[in-house]
N, C-alpha and C positions, 0 to 999 in steps of 0.2 A: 626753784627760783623764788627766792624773794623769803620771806617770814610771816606766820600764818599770824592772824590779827590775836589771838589769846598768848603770842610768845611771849616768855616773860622774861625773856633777852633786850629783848626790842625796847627801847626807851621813848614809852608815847610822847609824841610831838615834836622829838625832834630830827630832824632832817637835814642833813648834808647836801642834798640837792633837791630838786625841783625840776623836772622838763612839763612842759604842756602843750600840745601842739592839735593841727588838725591835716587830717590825710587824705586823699582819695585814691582808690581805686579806679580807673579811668577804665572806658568802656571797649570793651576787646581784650583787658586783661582779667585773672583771677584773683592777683595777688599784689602787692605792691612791697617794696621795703625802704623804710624811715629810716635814715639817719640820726643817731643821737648823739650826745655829748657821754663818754663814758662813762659807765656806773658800777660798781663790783655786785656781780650777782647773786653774792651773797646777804647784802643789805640794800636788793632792791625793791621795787614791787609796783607793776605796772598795771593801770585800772583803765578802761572803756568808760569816757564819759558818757556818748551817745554814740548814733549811728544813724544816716537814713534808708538802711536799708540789714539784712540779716548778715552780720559779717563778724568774723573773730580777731582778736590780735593775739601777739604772743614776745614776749621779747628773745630775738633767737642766741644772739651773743652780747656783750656788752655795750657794744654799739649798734645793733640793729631792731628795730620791731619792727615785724613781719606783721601786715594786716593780709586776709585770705576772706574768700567769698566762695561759694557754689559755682555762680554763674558767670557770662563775663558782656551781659547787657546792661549799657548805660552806667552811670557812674554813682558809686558809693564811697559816701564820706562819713569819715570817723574821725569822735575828738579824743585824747588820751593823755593822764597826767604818769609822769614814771618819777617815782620819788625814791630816794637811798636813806636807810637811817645812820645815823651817827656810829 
């Protein structure tokens, strides 16, 4: 998923798309899943701005990131940019 930062396919800085959002995991679930705007997953690459609490993401198909937690007390929110290159 996505292109490791030393690729030398990748043409720094430029970007075809841009999502940025923020999500929560609400309290009694583990998991939540984002909607996105499509991106080809081969020039994507999805990054965790922050988090208040221990949680991962992952982008699972072209339209979904998937955030996940351990637990499922109280609510964790997470910010996340998903950018595509050119």
């Amino acid at each position: 998923m996505g292109r490791a930062i030393d690729d030398p396919s990748a043409k720094e800085g430029v970007f075809s798309a841009v999502q940025r959002g923020v999500s929560s995991i609400t309290n009694g679930n583990t998991s939540v899943g984002v909607p996105v705007a499509a991106v080809d997953l081969s020039r994507a690459e999805l990054r965790m701005l922050g988090a208040t609490g221990d949680c991962y993401i992952a982008l699972v198909d072209s339209t979904t990131i998937s955030g996940a937690r351990a637990g499922t007390s109280g609510t964790t929110t997470f910010s996340w940019e998903l950018t595509q290159v050119s």
